[in-house]
N, C-alpha and C positions, 0 to 999 in steps of 0.2 A: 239339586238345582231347582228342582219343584219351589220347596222352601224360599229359595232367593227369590224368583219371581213370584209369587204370593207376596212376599215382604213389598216388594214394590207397587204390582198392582194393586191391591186391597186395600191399600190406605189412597190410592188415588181415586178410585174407586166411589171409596166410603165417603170422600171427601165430595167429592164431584155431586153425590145423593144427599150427601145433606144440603148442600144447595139449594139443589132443585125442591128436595122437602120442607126447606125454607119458603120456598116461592111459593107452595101449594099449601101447607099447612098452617106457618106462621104468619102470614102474608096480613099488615092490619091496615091497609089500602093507602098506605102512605101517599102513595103515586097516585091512588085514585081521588084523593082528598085534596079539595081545592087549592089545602093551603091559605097563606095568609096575601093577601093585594097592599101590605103597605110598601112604605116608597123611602125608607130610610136613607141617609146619607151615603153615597158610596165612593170609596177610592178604588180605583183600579192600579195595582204594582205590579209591574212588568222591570223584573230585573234585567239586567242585556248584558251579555258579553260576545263580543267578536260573529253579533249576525250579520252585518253587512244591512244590505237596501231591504233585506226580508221581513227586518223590523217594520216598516213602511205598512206591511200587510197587519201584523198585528196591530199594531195604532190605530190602523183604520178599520178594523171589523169592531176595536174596542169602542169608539165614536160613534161607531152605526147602531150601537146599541139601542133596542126598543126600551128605554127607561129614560124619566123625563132628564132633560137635557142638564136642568139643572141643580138636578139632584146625583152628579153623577161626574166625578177625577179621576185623572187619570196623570202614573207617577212613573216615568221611564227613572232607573237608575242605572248609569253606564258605571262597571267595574273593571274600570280600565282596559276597554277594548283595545287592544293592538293596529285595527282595521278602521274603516271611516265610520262604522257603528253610531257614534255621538252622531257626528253630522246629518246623516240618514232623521237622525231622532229630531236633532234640531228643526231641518227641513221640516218634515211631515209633522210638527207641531206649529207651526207657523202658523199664526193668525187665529189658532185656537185658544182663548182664555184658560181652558179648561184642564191643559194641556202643560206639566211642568216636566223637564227634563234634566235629573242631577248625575253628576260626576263622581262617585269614591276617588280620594286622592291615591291609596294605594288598593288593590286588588284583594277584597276581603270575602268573597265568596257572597251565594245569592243570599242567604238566612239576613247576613249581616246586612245584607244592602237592601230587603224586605222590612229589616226593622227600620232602617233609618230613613223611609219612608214614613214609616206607620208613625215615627215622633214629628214626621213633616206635613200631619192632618189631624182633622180631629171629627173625620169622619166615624159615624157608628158601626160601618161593614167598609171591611178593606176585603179585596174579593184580589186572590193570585196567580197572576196569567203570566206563563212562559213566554220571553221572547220569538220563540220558533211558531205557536199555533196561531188558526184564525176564529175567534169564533163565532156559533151560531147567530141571531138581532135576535133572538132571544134567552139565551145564557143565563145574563146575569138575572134576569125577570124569574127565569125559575127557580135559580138559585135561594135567590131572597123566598120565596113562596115557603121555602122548606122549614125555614126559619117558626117555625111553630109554636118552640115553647123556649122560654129565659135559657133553659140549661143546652139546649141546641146553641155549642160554641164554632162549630166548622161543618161545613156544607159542600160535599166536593160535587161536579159535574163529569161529566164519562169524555173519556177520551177515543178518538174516532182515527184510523190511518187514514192519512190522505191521498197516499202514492199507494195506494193497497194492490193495484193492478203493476206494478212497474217490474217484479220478478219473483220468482220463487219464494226469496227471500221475505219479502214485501208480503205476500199472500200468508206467508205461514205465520207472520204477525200479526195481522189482521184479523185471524182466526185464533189467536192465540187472546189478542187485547179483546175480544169480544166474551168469551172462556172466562176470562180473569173478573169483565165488569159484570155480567149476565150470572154468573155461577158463584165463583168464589168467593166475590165480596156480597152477593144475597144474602149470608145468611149473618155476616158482621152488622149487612146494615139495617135488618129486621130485629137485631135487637141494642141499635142507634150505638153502635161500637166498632164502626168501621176504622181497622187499623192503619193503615194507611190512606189518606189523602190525594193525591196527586197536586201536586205546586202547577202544573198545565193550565188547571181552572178547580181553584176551590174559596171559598167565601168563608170570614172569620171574625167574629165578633171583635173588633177594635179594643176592648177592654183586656180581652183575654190573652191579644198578645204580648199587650203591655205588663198583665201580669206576670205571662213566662216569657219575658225577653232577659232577664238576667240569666235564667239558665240556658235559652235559646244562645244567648251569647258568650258565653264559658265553655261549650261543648267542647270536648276534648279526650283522648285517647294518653292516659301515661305522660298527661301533661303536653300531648300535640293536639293543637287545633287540629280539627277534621271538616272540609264541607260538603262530602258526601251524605246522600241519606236525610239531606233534611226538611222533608217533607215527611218523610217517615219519622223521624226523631219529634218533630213539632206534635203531629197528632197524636203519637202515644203521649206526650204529657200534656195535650188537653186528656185525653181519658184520667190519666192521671189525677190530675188534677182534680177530677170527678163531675168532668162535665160529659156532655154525650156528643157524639158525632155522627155524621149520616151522609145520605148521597143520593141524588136523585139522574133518573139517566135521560131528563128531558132538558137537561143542560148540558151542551156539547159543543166541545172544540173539537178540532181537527189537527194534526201532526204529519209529519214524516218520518215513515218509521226507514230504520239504516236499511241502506241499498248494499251495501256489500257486509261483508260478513269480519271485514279489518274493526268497521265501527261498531258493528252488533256485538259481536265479542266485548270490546271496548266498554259499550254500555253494558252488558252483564256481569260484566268483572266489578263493574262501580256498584250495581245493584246488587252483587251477592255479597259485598263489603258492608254493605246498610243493612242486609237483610240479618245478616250475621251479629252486627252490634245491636241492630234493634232487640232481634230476639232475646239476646244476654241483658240485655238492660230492662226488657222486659217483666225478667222473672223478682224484680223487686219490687213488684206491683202486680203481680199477678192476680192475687187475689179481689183487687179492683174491675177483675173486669168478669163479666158474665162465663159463669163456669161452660158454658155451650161455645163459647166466642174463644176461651180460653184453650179448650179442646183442640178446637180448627186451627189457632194460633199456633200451638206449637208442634200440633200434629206435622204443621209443614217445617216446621223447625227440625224435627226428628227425622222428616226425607233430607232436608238439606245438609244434615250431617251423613247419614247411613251410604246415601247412595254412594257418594267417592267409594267408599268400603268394599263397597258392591261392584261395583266396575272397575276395581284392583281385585278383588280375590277373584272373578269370575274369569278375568287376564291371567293369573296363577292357575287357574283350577283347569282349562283346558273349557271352559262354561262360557267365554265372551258371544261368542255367536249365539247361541241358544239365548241367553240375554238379550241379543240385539231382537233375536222373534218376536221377544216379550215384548220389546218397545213397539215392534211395529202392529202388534196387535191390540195394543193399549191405546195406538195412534190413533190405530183405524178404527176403534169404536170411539173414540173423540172426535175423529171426521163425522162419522154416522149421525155421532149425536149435536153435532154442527149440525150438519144439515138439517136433522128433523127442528131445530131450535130456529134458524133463520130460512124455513119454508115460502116464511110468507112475506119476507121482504124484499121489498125493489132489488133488482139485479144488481145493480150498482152497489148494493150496502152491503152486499156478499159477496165471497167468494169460493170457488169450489172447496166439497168437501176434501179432494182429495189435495188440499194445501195443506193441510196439516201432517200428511205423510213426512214430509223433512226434521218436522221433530223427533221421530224414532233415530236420527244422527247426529244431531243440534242438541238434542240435551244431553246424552252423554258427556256433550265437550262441556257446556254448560255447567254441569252438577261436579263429571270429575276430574277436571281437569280446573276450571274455574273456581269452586270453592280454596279448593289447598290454595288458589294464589291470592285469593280474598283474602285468605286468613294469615298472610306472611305479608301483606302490603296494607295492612289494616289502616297504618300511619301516612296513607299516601291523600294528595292534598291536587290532584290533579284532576281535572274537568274534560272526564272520556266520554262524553255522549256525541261532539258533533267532531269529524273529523278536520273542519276548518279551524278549529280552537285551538290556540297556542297551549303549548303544555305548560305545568303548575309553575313551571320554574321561570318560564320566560312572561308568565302573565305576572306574579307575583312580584320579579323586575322588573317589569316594563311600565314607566313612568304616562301617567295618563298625559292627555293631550293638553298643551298649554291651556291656562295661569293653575293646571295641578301641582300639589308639591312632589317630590319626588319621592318614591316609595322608601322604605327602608325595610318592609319585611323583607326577607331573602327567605327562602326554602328548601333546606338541605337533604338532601337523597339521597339516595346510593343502595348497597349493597342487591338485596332479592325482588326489591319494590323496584330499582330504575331497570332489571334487567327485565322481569314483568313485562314492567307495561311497556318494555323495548320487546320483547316477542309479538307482544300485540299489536302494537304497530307497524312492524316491519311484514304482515300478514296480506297478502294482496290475490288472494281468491275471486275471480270475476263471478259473480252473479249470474246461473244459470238463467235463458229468457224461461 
């Protein structure tokens, strides 16, 4: 049993130190360097499906932006909200020039309703903010600054929970999303090969996406369109492609991260689906990317398969408990090193070390439980992040609001994918305070 636990902690371990040896070692002051003050063109694309009046906040943090007024669009596209979404949009665009609000006739997912934006400007940075966050009056100013050299094609900014205090759940996110921006992606983006993005807030060379919009727009699985993942799928083929990517953490939006744990599940079953395709589609390009970047890439590729393994044979073996120690010992020195990392910030930007305790029971579900049904719903075309969101079937039917045409995609399901993400749903666990 020794062996099993070594298998798991040592590569998180390892993982976790190169990080931080990124930050100390490699560190070529990116953050510390001015950066560039120009004022290029910008569109801002906020795809929206079924937010409600919530959109209202994003529009308007995107308006208060510190960048000159008019140097600077902004493109709601509604894909067929179910809810009064549009109107909301309509509304809080009023009297803004600056300000255009379009409609997909049928329900094509956010990639597709991001590109048809980007053919409706001809702006030089189209910069990609979520429906759901609000962000900083200074964002997108950073953003652009990062922009340093031609081959610099995508620019993401960190993402911040904003309900961080609301419960257990909330807290272990919060410590969790700081882990992922602070550590893990350090060492991708010291050497300007940061693999994922975030679609929340990330800034993109106009040119570049028109380049990969024919592949952005063919993505498919076995011949099914897929719209999970694609913020993940976009940035690996700008690396691809052989440009570089990066991210600076003085550009910050804010989110809600899931309050109960029907939705959190929900969003990691979508994100171990992405994580999965990414990885395999990866390895045809692998050697494009920095053999250090490459390492870290799929070293976590390698936990995301082993562990199910590990948390079956340990069930077999009479080992599960002894297992569960490991995690909470692995936990509690990720609390520790929480803490010594966010010592010295405002109270509010933190939260106790011991939030991160709930992951020693949270990723087991997460790893072994969630992988197996990532990888039997791979075909699934449904939009699990926010619980108010109509499922795939009834969005993809569901005709936009008049003079839209009516849809004709349909989306067929069934078998191991409808009864899935029917366990997942039917999950109603209260959130401990």
């Amino acid at each position: 049993m020794t062996s099993l636990l070594q298998a798991v902690i040592i590569p998180i371990v390892l993982l976790l130190t190169a990080g931080r040896l990124a930050t100390w070692l490699l560190r070529s002051r990116r953050e510390d360097d001015p950066g560039t003050d120009a004022t290029p063109t910008v569109t801002v694309v906020t795809p929206m499906f079924n937010e409600g009046a919530s959109i209202r906040r994003t529009i308007r943090s995107i308006l208060a932006q510190d960048y000159p007024a008019d140097r600077l669009r902004l493109i709601v596209v509604d894909d067929c909200s179910t809810d009064d979404s549009y109107d909301h949009a309509i509304d809080e665009a009023r009297g803004d020039a600056r300000v255009r609000v379009l409609r997909n006739e049928i329900n094509q997912g956010k990639r597709a309703s991001i590109n048809r934006a980007v053919r409706e400007t001809d702006s030089e940075i189209i910069v990609s903010v979520d429906s759901d966050v609000e962000l900083e009056p200074d964002a997108i100013r950073h953003l652009l600054r990062r922009f340093t050299s031609p081959r610099i094609a995508a620019v993401g900014g960190r993402v911040d929970i904003r309900n961080k205090r609301v419960n257990w759940l909330t807290r272990m996110q919060a410590a969790k999303y700081y882990y992922d921006y602070h550590v893990l992606k350090t060492l991708e983006r010291e050497f300007a090969s940061v693999m994922c993005l975030s679609g929340c807030l990330t800034a993109y060379r106009r040119h570049v996406l028109v380049e990969l919009s024919p592949i952005l727009e063919t993505r498919n699985i076995l011949g099914v369109p897929i719209k999970y993942g694609e913020d993940r799928f976009l940035t690996r083929q700008i690396v691809k492609a052989g440009y570089q990517t990066t991210m600076t953490m003085d550009a910050v939006c804010r989110t809600d991260a899931s309050e109960g744990l029907s939705t959190y599940f929900a969003q990691q079953l979508r994100w171990r689906r992405s994580n999965i395709v990414d990885y395999i589609g990866g390895l045809s390009h692998v050697w494009k990317i920095h053999p250090v970047v490459a390492v870290h890439f799929y070293s976590l590729f390698l936990m995301v398969l082993a562990y199910p393994v590990l948390v079956v044979y340990s069930l077999f073996s009479g080992h599960f408990w002894p297992l569960m120690v490991g995690h909470l010992w692995v936990v509690a020195m990720l609390g520790v090193g929480y803490r010594v990392m966010t010592r010295k910030l405002p109270a509010h930007q933190r939260v106790s070390a011991a939030a991160m305790l709930p992951m020693a029971l949270v990723a087991p579900v997460t790893y072994a439980i969630l992988t197996p049904l990532a990888l039997l719903t791979l075909d699934s075309r449904a939009w699990e992040t926010r619980g108010h969101q109509a499922p795939a079937d009834e969005a993809a039917e569901a005709p936009a609001p008049a003079p839209a045409l009516q849809p004709v995609l349909r989306v067929r399901r069934g078998g191991v994918a409808e009864a899935a993400e029917a366990t997942l749903t039917s999950i109603h666990i209260d959130s401990l305070p």
